[in-house]
C-alpha positions in Angstrom: 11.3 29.9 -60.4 14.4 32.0 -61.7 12.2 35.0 -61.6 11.1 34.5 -58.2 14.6 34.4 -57.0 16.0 37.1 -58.7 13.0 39.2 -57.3 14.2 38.4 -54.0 17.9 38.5 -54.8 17.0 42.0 -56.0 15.2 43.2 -52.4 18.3 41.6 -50.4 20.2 43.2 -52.3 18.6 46.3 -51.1 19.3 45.5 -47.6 22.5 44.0 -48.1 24.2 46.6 -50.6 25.5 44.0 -53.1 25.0 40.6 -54.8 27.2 37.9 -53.4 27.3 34.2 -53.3 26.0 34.4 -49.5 23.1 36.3 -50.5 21.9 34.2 -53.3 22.4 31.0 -51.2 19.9 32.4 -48.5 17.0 33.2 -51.3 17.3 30.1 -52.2 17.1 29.1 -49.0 14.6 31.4 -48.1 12.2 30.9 -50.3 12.6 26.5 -50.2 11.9 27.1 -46.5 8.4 29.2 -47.2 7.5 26.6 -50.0 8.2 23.8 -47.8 5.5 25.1 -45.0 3.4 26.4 -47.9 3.7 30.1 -47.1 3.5 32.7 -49.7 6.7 35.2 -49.2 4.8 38.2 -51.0 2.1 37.6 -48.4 3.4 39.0 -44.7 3.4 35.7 -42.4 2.6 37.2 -39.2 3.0 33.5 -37.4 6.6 33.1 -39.2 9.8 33.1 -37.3 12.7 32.5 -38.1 16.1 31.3 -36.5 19.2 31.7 -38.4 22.2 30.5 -37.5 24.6 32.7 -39.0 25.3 36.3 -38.8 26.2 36.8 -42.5 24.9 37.4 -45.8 22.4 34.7 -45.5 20.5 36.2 -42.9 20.0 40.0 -44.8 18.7 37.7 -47.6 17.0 35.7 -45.2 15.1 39.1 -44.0 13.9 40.0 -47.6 12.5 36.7 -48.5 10.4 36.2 -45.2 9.9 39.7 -44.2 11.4 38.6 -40.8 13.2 41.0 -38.6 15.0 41.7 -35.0 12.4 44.9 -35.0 9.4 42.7 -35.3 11.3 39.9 -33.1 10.5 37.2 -35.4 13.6 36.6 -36.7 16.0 35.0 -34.2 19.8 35.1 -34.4 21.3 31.6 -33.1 24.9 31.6 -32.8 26.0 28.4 -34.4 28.3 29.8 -37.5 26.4 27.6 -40.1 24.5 28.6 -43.1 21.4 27.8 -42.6 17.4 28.5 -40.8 14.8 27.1 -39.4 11.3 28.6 -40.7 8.8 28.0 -37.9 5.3 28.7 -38.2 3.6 29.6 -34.8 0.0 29.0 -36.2 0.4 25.3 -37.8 3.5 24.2 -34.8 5.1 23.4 -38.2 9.1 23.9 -38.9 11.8 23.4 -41.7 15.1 23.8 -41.3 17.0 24.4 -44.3 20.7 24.3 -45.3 23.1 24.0 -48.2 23.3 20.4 -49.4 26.7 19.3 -48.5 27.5 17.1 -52.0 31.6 17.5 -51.8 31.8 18.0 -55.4 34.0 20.5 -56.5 31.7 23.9 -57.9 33.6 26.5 -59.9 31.1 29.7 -59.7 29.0 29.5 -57.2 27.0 32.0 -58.6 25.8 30.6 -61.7 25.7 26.5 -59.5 23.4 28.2 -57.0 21.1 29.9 -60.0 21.5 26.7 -62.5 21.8 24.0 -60.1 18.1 22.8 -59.6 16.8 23.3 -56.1 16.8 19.6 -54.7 20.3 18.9 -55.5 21.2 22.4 -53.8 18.8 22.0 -50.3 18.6 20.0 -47.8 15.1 20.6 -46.3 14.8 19.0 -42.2 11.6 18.9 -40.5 12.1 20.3 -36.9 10.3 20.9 -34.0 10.6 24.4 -32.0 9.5 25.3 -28.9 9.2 29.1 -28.4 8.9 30.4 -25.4 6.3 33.3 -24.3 8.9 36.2 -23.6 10.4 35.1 -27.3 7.3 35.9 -29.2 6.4 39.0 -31.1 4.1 41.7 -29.9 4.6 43.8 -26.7 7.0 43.2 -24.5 5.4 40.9 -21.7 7.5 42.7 -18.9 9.6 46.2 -18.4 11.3 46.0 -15.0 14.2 48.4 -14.1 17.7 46.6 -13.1 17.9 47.0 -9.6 21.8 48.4 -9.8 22.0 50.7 -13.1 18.2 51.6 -13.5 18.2 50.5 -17.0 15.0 48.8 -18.2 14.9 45.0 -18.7 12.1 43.7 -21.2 11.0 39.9 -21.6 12.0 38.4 -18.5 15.9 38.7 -19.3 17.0 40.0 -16.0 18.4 37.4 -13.3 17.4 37.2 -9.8 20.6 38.0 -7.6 19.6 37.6 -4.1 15.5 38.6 -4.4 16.7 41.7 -6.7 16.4 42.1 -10.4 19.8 42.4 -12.4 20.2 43.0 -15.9 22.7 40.3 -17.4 25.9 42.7 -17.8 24.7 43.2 -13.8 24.6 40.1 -12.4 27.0 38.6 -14.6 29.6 41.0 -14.0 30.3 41.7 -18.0 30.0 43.9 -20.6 30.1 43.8 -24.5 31.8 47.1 -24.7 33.6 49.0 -21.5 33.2 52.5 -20.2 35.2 55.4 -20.3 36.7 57.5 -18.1 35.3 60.8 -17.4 37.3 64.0 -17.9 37.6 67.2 -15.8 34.4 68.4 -17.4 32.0 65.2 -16.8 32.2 64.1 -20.3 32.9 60.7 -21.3 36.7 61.0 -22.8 36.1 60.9 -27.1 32.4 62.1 -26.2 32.0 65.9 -27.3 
């Protein structure tokens, strides 16, 4: 079993760009998760998706163990700030959701508890149930429909109806992640060459 997660500690690592105590604790993770449903990680899932719940180290390791990503739109980010997943598989309907054991003890390096520790006393392994909607799946998207007030195209049914017309969120809503900048004399957007 120490091979196996080193393996994968070695591919996150290759997403990631270093070994840390995050990344270790989401192969282990990882690869309890894909036991616990009996999938095989070497072997691409195409019915796995998974939900993590953290935007952190666990989640690049997270990615190299199930081969789940936001390209492939089977792994979902779920903004809860904990350390931990839930592994769904679409075929069976079966979930796990797994998380750090919370024991209270004291552990000196993490490291070396997380890769001597033995995996029961480490995991705590939930069966869940998920519901997934449609537009959440993987494949295609199941709509493109242009944003009645900017034109930009809104995929999976995430626009809003406003009065009969399709907005995109930052429409309808009135927000925006990031803000605009001016334009200059020229027409370019000011720090824009």
């Amino acid at each position: 079993m120490q091979e196996e997660i080193e393996a994968y500690l070695a591919k996150a690592k290759g997403l990631h760009g270093d070994v840390c105590p995050g990344l270790l604790m989401g192969t282990v993770l990882g690869l309890a998760g894909m036991r616990a449903l009996g999938l095989d990680p070497s072997r691409r899932n195409r019915d796995l998706i998974v939900f993590v719940e953290v935007d952190r180290c666990m989640t690049d390791a997270m990615q190299a163990v199930t081969g789940c990503s936001l390209g492939h739109r089977n792994l979902k980010y779920v903004d809860y700030g904990k350390f931990a997943a839930v592994l769904y598989d679409h075929a069976s309907g079966r979930a796990v959701r797994v998380s750090p054991k919370q024991s209270g003890e004291a552990v000196g390096d993490v490291m070396e508890h997380w890769r001597s520790t033995p995996e029961d006393r480490l995991v705590e392994l939930e069966k869940v149930e998920v519901e997934v909607m449609e537009d959440d799946l993987p494949g295609r998207p199941r709509s493109r429909l242009p944003c009645a007030r900017c034109g930009e195209t809104v995929m999976d049914n995430r626009g809003v109806d406003v009065g009969g017309k399709l907005l995109c969120r930052p429409c309808a809503l009135g927000t925006r992640y990031y803000r605009s900048l001016p334009e200059d004399a020229t027409g370019a957007r000011r720090g824009v060459p």
